[in-house]
N, C-alpha and C positions, 0 to 999 in steps of 0.2 A: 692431194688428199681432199676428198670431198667434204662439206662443210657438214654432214648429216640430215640437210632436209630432203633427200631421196632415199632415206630412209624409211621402213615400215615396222611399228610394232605387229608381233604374229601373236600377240595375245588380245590384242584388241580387235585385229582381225577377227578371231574366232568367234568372238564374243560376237558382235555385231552381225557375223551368220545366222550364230543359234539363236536371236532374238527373235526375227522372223519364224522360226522352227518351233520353239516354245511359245509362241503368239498362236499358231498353227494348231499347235496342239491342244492347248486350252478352248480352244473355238471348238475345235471337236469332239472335247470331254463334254462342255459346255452343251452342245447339241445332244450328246448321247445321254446326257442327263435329263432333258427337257421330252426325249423320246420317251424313256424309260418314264417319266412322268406320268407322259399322257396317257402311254398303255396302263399303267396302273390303276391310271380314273377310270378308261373301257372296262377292262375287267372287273375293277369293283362296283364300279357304276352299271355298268350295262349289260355283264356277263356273269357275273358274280356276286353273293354279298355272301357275309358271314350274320348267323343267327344264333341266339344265345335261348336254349330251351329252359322255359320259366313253370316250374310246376312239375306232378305227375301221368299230367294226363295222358304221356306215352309210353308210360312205363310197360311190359321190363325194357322197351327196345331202344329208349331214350331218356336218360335221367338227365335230374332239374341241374342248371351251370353249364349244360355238355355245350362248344360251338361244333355248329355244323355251317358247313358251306352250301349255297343254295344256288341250282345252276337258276338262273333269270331268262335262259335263252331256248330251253326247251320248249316250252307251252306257245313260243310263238313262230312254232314249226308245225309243231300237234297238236291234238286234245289229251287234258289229260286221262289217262286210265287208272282203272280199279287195282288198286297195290298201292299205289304209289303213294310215297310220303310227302306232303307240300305243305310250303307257308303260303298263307295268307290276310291278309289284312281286310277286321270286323271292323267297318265304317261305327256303327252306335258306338263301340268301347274304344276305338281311335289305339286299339293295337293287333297287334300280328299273332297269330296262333298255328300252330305245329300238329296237322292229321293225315290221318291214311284216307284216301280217295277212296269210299267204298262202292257207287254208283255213278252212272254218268247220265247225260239227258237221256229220255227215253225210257231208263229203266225204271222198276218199279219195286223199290225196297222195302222188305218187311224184316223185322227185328224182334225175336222171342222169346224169352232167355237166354239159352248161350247159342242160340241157332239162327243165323242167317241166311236171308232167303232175296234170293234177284230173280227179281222174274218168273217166281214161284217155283225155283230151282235153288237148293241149297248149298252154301258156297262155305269151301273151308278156308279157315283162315290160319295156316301156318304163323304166322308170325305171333301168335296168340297161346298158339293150342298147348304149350307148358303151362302158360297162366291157369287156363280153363280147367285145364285137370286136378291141380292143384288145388285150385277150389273147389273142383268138384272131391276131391278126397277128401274134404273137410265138410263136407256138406252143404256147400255152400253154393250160388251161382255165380258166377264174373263177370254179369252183367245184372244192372239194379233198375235202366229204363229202357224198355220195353221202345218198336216205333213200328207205325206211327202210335200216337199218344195223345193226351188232351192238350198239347200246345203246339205239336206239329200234325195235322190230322190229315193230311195229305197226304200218300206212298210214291208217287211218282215223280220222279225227277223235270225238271222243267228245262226247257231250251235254255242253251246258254248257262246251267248252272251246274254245280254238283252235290253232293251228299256227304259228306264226311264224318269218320266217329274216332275218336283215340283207342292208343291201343288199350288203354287202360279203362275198360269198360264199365266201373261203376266208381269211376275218379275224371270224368273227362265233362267239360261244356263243347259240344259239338251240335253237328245239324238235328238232332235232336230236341238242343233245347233254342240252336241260334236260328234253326231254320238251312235251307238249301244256299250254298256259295256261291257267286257269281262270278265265272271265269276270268272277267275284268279286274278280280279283287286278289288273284292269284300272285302274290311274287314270286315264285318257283319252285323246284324240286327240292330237295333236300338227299343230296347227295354224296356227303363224306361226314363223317364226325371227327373234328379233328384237334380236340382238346376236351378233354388231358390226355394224354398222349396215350395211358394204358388203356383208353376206351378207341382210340383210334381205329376206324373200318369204315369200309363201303357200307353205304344204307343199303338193306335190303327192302325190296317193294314187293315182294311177293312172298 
């Protein structure tokens, strides 16, 4: 009879497999968390951010609370164009503001009541035009300043910059009153509204 020290427990065995196995496997939870990390900061950082719209000035198409997502990656592919909706940050007041790109360099905007004009061609603007009429049934205009004006006396857009006006034309501080934007000053598009959930849609730019 052998005395039992050629003996093996097979429970201890096992054990001592799956530690290497479960070490294994934490190392590559581990890693895939640190992934998932990093992608979250590109995207929010580099690709994306979220924007929280303060005020009426883009009424009906964006009310005050709404978040929208803002792509960051567009404008440094393109220029932007005329529709489009985009944040950007007013160096004097040290924050972000939400408008429709109405002009770009080159062109030359005029502003006249509810009529606008690029280039001495008049330009409609769907994304408006229930507001306008509205007010226009009530006798009223939906827009209250005029451009250029006695604080922007200028019409023409300048290199490197653009024009912008809210949709909400006689509730909005835009280029107007702040002056022409500088491409540099752009954080991005403004591309989904995606809270509160019953306002949830693609932005429309045109």
């Amino acid at each position: 009879m052998g005395n039992g020290n050629d003996l093996t427990n097979p429970t201890s065995k096992g054990l001592l497999e799956k530690q290497p196995l479960v070490k294994s496997e934490m190392i590559d939870w581990l890693k895939a968390i640190v992934v998932a990390i990093v992608l979250v900061f590109i995207i929010r950082w580099l690709l994306f951010a979220p924007f929280i719209v303060e005020g009426a000035s883009m009424e009906p198409n964006f009310k005050t609370d709404e978040r929208v997502v803002v792509n960051k990656m567009i404008y440094s592919l393109r220029d932007p164009k005329p529709g489009e909706v985009i944040v950007f940050h007013v160096r004097k007041e040290s924050k972000d503001f939400i408008k429709r790109v109405i002009g770009v360099a080159g062109d030359k905007v005029q502003y006249q009541g509810d009529n606008l004009y690029v280039n001495g061609k008049k330009v409609e603007e769907p994304y408006i035009q229930g507001a306008i009429q509205a007010a226009h049934a009530k006798g009223e205009l939906y827009n209250n300043v005029d451009f250029p004006n006695g604080t922007i006396t200028d019409s023409k857009v300048p290199k490197g910059y653009i024009f912008v006006m809210g949709d909400h034309r006689n509730n909005s501080r835009d280029s107007r009153a702040i002056g022409f934007v500088s491409i540099k000053d752009i954080v991005g598009r403004a591309d989904v509204i995606f809270w509160p959930l019953d306002s949830m849609q693609w932005v429309k730019h045109k």
